[in-house]
matplotlib code that plots the C-alpha trace (Angstrom):
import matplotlib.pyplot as plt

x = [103.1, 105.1, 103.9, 102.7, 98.9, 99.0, 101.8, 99.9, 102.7, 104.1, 101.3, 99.2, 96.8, 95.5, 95.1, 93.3, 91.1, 90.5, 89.9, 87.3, 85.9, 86.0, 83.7, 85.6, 88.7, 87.4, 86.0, 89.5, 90.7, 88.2, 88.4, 92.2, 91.1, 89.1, 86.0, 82.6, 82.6, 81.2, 83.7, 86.4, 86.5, 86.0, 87.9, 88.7, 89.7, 92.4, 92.8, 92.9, 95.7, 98.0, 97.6, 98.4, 101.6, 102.8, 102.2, 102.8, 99.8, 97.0, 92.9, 92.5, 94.7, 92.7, 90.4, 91.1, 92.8, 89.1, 87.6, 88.7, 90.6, 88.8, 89.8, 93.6, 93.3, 92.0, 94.5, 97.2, 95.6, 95.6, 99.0, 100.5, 98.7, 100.1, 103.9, 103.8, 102.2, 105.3, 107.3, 105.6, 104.5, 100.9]
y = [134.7, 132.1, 133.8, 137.7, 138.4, 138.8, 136.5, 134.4, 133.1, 130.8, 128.8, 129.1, 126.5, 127.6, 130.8, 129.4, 127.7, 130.6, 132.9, 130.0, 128.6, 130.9, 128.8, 125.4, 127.3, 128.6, 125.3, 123.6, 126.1, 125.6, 121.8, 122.7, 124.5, 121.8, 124.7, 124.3, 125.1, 128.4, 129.7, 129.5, 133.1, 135.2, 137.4, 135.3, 132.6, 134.6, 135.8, 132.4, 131.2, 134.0, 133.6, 129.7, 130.3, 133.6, 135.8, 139.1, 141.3, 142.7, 142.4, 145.5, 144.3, 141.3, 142.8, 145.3, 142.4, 140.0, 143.1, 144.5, 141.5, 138.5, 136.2, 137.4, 136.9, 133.0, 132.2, 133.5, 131.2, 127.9, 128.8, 129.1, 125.6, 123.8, 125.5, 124.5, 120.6, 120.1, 121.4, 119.2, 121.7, 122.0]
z = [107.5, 105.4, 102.1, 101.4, 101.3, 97.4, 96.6, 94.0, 92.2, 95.6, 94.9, 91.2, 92.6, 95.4, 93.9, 91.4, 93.4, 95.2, 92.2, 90.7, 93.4, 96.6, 98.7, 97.8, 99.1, 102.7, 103.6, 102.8, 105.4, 107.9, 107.5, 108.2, 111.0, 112.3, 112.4, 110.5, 106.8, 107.2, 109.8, 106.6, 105.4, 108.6, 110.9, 113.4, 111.4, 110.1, 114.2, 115.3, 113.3, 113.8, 117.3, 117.3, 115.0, 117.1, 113.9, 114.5, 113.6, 115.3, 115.2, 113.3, 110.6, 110.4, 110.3, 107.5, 105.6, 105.5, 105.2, 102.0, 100.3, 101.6, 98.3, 99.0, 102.7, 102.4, 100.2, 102.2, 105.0, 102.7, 101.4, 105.1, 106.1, 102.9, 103.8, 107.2, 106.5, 104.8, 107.5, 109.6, 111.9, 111.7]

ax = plt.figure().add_subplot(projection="3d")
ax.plot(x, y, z, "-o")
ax.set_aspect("equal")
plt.show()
């Protein structure tokens, strides 16, 4: 990952958005993600973008992350998409 799971200050907005309006947030990310609105927040969301970006990590930590800091998690997901749009590699 570009950004840690709980580093809020990278980006105050997303965060933000995330905080206010949790379901505005995931379906950014799926709409990223090019998945249906409610696919944003799960598991294999999370799973399927490590795996496309070579992340290391593993399904269980997915699966802890989504499990017990699901706000934290999608944000780190939006975060990563924003860095890597402008990089140019997403």
């Amino acid at each position: 990952w570009q950004t840690g799971l709980m580093d809020c200050c990278s980006d105050c907005g997303v965060c933000c958005c995330g905080l206010f309006c949790f379901p505005c947030l995931a379906c950014q990310v799926a709409r990223d993600m090019n998945e249906c609105c409610l696919c944003g927040t799960t598991m294999a969301m999370r799973t399927l973008y490590r795996t496309r970006y070579n992340i290391p990590g593993s399904l269980c930590s997915d699966y802890c992350v989504s499990l017990f800091c699901l706000t934290c998690s999608v944000c780190q997901l939006k975060r990563d998409i924003n860095q890597r749009k402008e990089l140019g590699i997403f």
